[in-house]
N, C-alpha and C positions, 0 to 999 in steps of 0.2 A: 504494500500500500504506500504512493505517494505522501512526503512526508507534508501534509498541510501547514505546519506553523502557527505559532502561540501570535497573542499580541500580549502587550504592557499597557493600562495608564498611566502614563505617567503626566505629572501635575502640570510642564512646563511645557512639555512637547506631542501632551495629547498620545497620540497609540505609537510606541516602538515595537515594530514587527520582530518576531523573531523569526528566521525565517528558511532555516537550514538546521539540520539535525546534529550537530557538533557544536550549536552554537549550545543549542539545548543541555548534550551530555554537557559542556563545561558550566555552562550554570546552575547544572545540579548537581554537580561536585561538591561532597561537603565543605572543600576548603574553600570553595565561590560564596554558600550557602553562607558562610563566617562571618563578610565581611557585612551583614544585618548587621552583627552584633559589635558593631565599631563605626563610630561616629565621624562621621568627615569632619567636623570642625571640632573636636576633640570638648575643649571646656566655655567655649562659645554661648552654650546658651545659660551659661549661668549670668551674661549678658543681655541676648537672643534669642528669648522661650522658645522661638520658632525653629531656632535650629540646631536641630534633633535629626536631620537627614544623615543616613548613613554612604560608608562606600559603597556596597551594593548599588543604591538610588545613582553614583556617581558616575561608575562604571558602566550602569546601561546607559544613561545621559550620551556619556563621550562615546558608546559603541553605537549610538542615533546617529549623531555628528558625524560620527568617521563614514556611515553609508552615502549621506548628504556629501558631505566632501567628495567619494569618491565618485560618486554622479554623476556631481558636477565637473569632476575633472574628465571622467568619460568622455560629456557633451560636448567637451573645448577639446576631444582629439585625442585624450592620451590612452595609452593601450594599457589598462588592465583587465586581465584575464580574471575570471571568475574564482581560479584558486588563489591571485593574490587577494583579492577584492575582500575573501571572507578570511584571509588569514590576516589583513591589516586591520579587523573588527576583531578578529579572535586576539589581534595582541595588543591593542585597546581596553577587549573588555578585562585581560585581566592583569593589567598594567600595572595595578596597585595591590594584586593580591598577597604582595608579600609585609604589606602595611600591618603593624601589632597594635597592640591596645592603645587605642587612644590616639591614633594615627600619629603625628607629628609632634605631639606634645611630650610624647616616654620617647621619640629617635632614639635608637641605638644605646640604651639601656636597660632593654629587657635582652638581648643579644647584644653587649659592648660589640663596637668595632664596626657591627653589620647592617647599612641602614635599609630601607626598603627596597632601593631598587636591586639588589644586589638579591633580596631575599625572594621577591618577584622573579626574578630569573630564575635561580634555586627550583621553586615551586611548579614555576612552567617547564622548567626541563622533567621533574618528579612525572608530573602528568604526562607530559611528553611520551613519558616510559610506560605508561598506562595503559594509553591509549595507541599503542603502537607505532609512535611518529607523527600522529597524527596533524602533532602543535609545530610541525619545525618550521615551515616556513614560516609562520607567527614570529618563531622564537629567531628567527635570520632578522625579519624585520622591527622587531623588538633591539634586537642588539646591532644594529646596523651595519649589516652582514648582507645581508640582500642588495642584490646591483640595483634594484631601483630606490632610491637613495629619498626620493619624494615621500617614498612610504612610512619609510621613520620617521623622516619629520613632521608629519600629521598623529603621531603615535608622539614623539618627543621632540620641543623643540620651542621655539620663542610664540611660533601662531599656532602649535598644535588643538589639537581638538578635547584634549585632556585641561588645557586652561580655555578655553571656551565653553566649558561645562560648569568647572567649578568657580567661574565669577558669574556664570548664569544663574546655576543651581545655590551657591552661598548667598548671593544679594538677592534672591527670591525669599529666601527661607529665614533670611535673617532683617531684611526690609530695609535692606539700607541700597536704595535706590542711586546711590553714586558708582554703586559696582556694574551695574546694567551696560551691556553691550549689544551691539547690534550683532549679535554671532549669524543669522540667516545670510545679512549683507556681507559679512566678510567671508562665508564659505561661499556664498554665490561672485567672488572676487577670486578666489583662488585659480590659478594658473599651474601648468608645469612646462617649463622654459630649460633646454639643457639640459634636463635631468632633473633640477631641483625647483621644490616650491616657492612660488612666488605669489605676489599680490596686485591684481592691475590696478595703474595709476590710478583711476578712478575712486581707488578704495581708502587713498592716503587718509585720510581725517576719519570713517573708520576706522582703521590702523591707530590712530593716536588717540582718538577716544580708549579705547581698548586697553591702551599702555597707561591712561591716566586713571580709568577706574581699576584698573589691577594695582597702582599703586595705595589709589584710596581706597581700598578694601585690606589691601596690607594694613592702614593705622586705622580704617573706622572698625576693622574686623578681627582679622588674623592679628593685628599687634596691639587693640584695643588695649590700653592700661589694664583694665580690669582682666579680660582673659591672659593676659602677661602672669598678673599675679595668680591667678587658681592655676593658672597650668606651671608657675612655678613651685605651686605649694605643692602639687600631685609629684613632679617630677624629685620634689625634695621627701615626699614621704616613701617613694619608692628608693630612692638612695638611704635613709633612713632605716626603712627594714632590711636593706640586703648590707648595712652596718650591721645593726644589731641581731643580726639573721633571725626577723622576726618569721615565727609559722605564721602562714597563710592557707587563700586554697589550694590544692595540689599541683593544681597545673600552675599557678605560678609560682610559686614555693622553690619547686624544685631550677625553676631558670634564677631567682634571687639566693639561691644557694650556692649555685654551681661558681666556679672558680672564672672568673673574666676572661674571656677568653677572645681573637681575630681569626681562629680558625674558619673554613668555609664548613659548613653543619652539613653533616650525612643524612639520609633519609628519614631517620629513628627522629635525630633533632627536630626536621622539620616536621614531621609529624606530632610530635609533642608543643611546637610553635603555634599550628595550625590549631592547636587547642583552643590557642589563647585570645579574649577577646576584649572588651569595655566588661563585661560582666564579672571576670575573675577581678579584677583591680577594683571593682566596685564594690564586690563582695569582700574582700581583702582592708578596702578602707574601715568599711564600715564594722569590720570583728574587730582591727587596732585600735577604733577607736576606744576600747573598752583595753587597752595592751596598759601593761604596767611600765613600759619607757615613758616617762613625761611628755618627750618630745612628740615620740609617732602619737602619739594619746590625743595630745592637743593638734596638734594640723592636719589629722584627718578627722575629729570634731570640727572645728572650723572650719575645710574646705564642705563635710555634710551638711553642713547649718549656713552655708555661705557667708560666714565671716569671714571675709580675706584680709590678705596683708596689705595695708594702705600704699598706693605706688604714685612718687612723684617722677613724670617719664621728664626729658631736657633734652637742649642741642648739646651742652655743654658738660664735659665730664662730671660726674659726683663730687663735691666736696669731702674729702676725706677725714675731714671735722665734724663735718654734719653727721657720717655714717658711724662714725667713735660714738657722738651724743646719742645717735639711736641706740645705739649697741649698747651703752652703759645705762641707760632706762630699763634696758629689758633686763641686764644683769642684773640691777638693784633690785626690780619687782620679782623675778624669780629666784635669786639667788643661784641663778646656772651658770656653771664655767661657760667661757667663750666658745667653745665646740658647738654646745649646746642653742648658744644664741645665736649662731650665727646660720643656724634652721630659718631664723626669724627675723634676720636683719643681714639682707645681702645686697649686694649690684651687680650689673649685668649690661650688656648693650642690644639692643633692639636692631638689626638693619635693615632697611627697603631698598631693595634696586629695581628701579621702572626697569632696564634693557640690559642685558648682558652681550655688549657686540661682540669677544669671543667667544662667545656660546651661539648656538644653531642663530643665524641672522635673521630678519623681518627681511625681504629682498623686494623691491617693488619694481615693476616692469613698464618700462611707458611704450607709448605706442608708437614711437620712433626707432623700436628694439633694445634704447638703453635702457640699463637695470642698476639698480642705486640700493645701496643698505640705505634702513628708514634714517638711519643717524644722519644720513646725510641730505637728507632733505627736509628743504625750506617749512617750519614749522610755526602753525596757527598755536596749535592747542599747548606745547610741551617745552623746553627750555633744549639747548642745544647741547648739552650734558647729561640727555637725558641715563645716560648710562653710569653716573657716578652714583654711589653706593650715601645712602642718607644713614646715619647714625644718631637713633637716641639712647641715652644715658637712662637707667633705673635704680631706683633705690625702694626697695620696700620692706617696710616695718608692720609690727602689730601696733593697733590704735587703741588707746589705754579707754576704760579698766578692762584689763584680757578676761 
């Protein structure tokens, strides 16, 4: 029997088809089924009540996108063949599967050394083995190993379809209407020129819109002050227990025990990874809260109760007087060595970079055949720098009486 195909509602884009039998087995994989259980924007909505959308929601978004993309590239002439076509969606949708609890906010703490994308690759090769080969040319275009070189960059890259999802999908769900892009108009602009993807002139002030609400979702969203401080008090009470090597639940017990490690993880590891979700570390916060360390006790009570630590964000480095006077408040009130306080009184820097011109380029095509990185062209919307790195300064304390 002809394989019919499932559809999705989905909120933003209305019905994503599924529409091939491999797209199917990989989203019913329990390790796809996981990422329900992990939050795209990690501690956001203790900001953002709305935004509660997970990876899952994410991953079909940018596997929408990437079909639109390649369509459209079809119509303007370029040759993909049906098995690229469904393995540049196959290595889309599961692009982020190697993302652990709490997406971006635990990076490379729950596995030191190893961050997502590294662990995503892992994952898809695991499958890979499963399913007979079935992921490899996914896994060529995923690792940019495949001669057509346009295909990665719709999978990864400064205009891919993976950040045209999640400034769509995060400024929906979190209502901060500065992140909204025109993502329909910019995949109906895309070109393949040479080999690589590009953007026709017509699209430039799209294009820069695009760069300026990805920055403004950087500080209205992703570097909000307030989600700075909850996802550094998470980040501190997991470094905390794997101090005090506090029990937890099992699945993650056994990764805050184990010994730090950069090795590449065998099968067994990622299988035990694969466990892990927003659900263990939520479950985990909320047993410590009741733990006899003073420390984990009280910052996983306050991050449960949303008490956070007060955060003054700046252009200009921290006063290293200022951060002495925090720190010897909190020593007086508790009577804790400095180890201890300084759970509760740290700094740190924030950075936003609109463009990374050594990184995968925005390349814009006019209609005379010249073709221009976006840096270099004449700019309404954006500053001519826009690739320098913005730095702000944090400092965050407890606000008395604790």
């Amino acid at each position: 029997m002809a394989f019919k195909g499932k559809i999705i509602n989905d909120p933003i884009y209305g019905f994503i088809r599924l529409q091939h039998p491999l797209v199917m087995q990989v989203i019913s994989h329990p390790w796809y089924q996981r990422l329900r259980r992990i939050h795209q924007m990690a501690m956001a909505q203790l900001v953002y009540p709305g935004a509660v959308h997970t990876r899952l929601h994410h991953s079909l978004g940018a596997y929408h996108l990437m079909g639109m993309a390649l369509n459209e590239l079809r119509r303007k002439g370029s040759e993909i063949t049906d098995e690229e076509f469904l393995a540049a969606q196959l290595a889309i949708l599961l692009h982020d599967i190697g993302h652990g609890p709490y997406s971006h906010a635990l990076e490379g703490l729950i596995l030191p050394g190893l961050h997502h994308e590294q662990l995503s690759l892992l994952m898809m090769e695991a499958m890979n083995r499963e399913m007979d080969g079935a992921l490899q040319t996914a896994i060529d275009i995923f690792k940019d190993e495949y001669p057509k070189k346009f295909l990665h960059q719709l999978v990864s890259g400064q205009l891919d379809v993976d950040r045209l999802d999640y400034l769509t999908r995060d400024s929906f769900f979190t209502g901060v209407s500065e992140g909204v892009i025109g993502y329909d108009r910019i995949l109906t602009m895309l070109i393949e020129h040479e080999g690589r993807l590009m953007v026709e002139e017509k699209a430039i002030y799209s294009i820069e819109k695009f760069l300026v609400a990805r920055r403004l979702m950087y500080w209205q969203a992703y570097l909000h002050k307030t989600v700075l401080s909850a996802e550094q008090m998470l980040v501190r009470i997991v470094k905390r227990a794997r101090e005090i090597k506090a029990e937890g639940p099992a699945n993650l017990t056994g990764f805050l025990l184990a010994a730090e490690t950069n090795a590449e993880p065998g099968t067994d590891l990622l299988k035990r990874f694969a466990q892990l979700d927003d659900v263990d570390v939520l479950m985990a916060i909320k047993q410590w809260r009741h733990h006899e360390d003073p420390v984990l006790n009280l910052l996983c009570g306050w991050l449960l109760d949303r008490k956070l630590l007060k955060v003054k964000l700046q252009a200009i480095p921290i006063d290293a007087a200022w951060e002495a006077e925090k720190l010897e408040a909190v020593k007086s009130f508790t009577g804790w060595p400095d180890d201890w306080c300084r759970y509760l009184v740290f700094t740190g820097i924030a950075q936003n970079t609109m463009y990374k011109a050594n990184d995968e380029s925005i390349e814009i095509l006019y209609k005379n055949g010249e073709v221009k990185d976006i840096s270099l062209v004449d700019h309404a919307l954006i500053p001519q720098n826009l690739g320098a790195t913005v730095d702000k300064y944090y400092l965050c304390w407890p606000v008395n009486p604790y």
